[in-house]
C-alpha positions, 0 to 999 in steps of 0.5 A, spaced: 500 500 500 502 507 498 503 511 503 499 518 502 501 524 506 499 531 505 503 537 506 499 544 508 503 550 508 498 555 513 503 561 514 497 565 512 492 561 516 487 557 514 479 558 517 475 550 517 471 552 512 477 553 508 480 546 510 474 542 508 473 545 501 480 543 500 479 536 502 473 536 498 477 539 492 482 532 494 476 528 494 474 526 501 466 524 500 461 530 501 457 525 505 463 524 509 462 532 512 455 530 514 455 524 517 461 527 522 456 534 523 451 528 526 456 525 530 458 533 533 451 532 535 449 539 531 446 536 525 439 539 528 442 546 530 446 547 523 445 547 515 452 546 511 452 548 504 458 546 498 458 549 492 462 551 488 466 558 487 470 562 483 475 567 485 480 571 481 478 565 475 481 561 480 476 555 482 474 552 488 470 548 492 466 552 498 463 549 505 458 553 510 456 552 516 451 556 518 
């Protein structure tokens, strides 16, 4: 099995909501993100959104919770 390791440069900073659309842009599930919102216990308090974004013709998955 190959070892798959990811390297994040942060010295900016990044926000969750920036980390989770990175991780969909990788291809962690959709799904995924809603299954671990039920398992924090807040599925009944939150809505999520996942589109898809362009900024400075640069394309991007967006997440929000609200």
């Amino acid at each position: 099995m190959k070892t798959k390791i990811l390297y994040l440069d942060c010295s900016s900073g990044m926000s969750g909501d920036m980390f989770v659309g990175a991780m969909l842009d990788l291809g962690w599930p959709a799904g995924r993100v809603a299954e671990t919102i039920a398992e924090a216990g807040i599925a009944e308090e939150c809505h999520s959104h996942i589109g898809k974004v362009i900024r400075c013709n640069i394309s991007a998955t967006k997440f929000d919770l609200y």
